[in-house]
N, C-alpha and C positions, 0 to 999 in steps of 0.2 A: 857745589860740593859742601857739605855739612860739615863743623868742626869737630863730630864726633869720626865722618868718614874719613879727612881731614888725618884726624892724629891715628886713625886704624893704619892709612895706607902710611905713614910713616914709619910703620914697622914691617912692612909687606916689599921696601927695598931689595929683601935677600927673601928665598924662602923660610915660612917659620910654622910649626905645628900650632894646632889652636890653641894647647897644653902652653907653650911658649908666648903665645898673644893674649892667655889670659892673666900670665903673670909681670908679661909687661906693660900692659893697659891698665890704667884707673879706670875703669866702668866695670858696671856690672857684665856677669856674664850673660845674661840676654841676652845684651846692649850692645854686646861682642855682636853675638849669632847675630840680629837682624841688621847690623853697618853691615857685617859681610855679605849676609842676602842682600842687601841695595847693589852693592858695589859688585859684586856678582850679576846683577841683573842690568848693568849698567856696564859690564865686561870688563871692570876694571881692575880685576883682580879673576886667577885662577886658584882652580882647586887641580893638587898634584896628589900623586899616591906615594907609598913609601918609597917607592924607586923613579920618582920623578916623571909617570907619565899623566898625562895632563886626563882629567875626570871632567866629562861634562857636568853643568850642573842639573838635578834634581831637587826640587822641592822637597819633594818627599822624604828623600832617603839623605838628606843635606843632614837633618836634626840626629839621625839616627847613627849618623857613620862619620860626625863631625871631628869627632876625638880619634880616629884613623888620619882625616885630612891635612896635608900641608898647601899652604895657600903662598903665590905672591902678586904683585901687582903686575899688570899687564904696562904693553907698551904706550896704551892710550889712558891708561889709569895712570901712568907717572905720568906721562903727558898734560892731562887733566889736575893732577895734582904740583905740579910745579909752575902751570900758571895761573894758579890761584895768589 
């Protein structure tokens, strides 16, 4: 795990809009989107809809519908991330 994925999934304990992880991260917002596409690709974090139901992920339509997204970490993403 990266210390940028590192300090993303420390916000992703509870669900939070991407809108709420870009104002609580020091990184750029890129830098946001691509830690989540890893950790996304690595299942260590879901993408939820406004009413909490879980959204596969899409490449594609990830960029386009990103600011809709609520994200949290999964149970193998905490997992992975606490023992580090």
């Amino acid at each position: 795990m990266t210390d940028q994925e590192f300090d993303l999934m420390d916000e992703l304990y509870f669900v939070k809009t991407f809108t709420e992880l870009t104002d609580a991260m020091d990184m750029k917002h890129q830098t946001i989107i691509e830690t989540l596409k890893q950790l996304l690709e690595q299942h260590w974090v879901k993408i939820l809809d406004e009413n909490d139901n879980e959204i596969g992920y899409n490449a594609t339509s990830f960029a386009k519908n990103i600011n809709n997204y609520h994200f949290i970490a999964t149970k193998a993403g905490l997992l992975a991330h606490n023992g580090r």
